[in-house]
N, C-alpha and C positions, 0 to 999 in steps of 0.2 A: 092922168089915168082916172076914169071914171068909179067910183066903188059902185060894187055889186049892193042888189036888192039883198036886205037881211032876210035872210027865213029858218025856221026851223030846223030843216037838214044844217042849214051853213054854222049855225050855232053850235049844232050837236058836234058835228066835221071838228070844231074849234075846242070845244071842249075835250072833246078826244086827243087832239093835239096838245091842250095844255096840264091832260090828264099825264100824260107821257113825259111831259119836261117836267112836270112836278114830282114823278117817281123817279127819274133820273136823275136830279138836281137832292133828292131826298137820301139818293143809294150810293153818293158817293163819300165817299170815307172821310174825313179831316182829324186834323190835329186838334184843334183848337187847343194854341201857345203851350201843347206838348210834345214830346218826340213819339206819344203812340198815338195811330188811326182808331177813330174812335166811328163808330155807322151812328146811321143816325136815331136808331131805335137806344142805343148805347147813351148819346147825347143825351135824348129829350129824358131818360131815367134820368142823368145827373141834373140833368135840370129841376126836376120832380124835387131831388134831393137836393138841392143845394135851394130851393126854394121853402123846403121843409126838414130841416136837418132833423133826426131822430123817431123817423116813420118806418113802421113795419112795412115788411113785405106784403102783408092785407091791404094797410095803409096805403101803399105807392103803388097796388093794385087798380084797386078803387080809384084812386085820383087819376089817374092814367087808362080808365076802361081797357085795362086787358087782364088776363089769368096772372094770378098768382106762380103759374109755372115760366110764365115767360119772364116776370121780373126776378123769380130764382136765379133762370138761366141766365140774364145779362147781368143781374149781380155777380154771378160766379166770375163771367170774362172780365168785370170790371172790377173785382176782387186780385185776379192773376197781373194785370196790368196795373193796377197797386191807384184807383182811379177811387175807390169808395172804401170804407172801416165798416165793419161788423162788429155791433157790443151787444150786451145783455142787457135788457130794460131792468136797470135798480129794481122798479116795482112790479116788474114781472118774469120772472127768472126765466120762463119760456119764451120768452117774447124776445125777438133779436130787433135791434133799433138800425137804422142805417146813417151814415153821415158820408162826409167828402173829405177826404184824404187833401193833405196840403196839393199834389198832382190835382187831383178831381178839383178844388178850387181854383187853380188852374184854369182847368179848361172849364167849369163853369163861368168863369169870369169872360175868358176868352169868347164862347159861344155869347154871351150876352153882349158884348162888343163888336162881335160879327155881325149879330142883328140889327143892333143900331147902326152898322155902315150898311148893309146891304137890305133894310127891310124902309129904310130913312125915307126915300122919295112913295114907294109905294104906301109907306104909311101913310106919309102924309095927304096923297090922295085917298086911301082910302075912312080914314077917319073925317074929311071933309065932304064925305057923301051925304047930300038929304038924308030927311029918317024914310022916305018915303023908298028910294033906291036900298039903305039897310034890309027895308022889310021887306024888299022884294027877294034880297040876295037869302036873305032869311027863310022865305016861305019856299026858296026855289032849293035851298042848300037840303033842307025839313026832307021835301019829297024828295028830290034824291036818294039821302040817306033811307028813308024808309021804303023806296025802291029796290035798293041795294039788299036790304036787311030781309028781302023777301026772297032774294036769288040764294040764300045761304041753307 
């Protein structure tokens, strides 16, 4: 079977297709080596945390560019499901610190094992890209986003 000439439309077509398996493949729940569903907004916090054990809610804001409300919110559910610990910063008695509950290391662990089986072949091609293809995915990923950032 012959492939089709590349063009624009057909790329866009494509991207839109794998805009959809990346939000579907994104939105479906897992354990990772626990008994509770964790989303994946829920995950990539413990990941935040278990990569930075004792960062504020500001803190785990910031490093994860969203509100300060939404990492409230998924602390809460991941506080109820016994996934993360809430303490008081010794040196600052206002300041709540966040860590990973023996569960939350857990599935921190677990999620970092998933990627290594499942991210393994794509990694390895994609870290085997010219720098030249890098800085294209680069300039191309840049405008995107600041396409996007213009629709809000």
């Amino acid at each position: 079977m012959k492939k089709s000439a590349l063009s624009p439309y057909s790329l866009a077509e494509k991207f839109s297709r794998v805009s959809k398996l990346w939000r579907q493949f994104n939105s479906r729940p897992r354990r990772f080596g626990t008994e509770t569903e964790l989303s994946g907004s829920e995950i990539h916090l413990i990941e935040a945390v278990g990569q930075n054990e004792d960062l504020s809610v500001t803190d785990l804001a910031g490093r994860l560019g969203i509100t300060k409300g939404a990492v409230s919110q998924t602390l809460k559910k991941l506080e109820i499901k016994d996934i993360i610990v809430k303490k008081v910063d010794p040196a600052n008695s206002s300041r709540t610190m966040v860590g990973l509950s023996t569960k939350g290391k857990v599935a921190y662990y677990s999620h970092l094992q998933w990627h290594e089986e499942l991210d393994g072949g794509f990694r390895d091609y994609f870290f085997s890209l010219p720098q030249d293809k890098i800085r294209f995915l680069d300039e191309f990923l840049s405008s995107l986003e600041q396409f996007l950032k213009q629709g809000d």
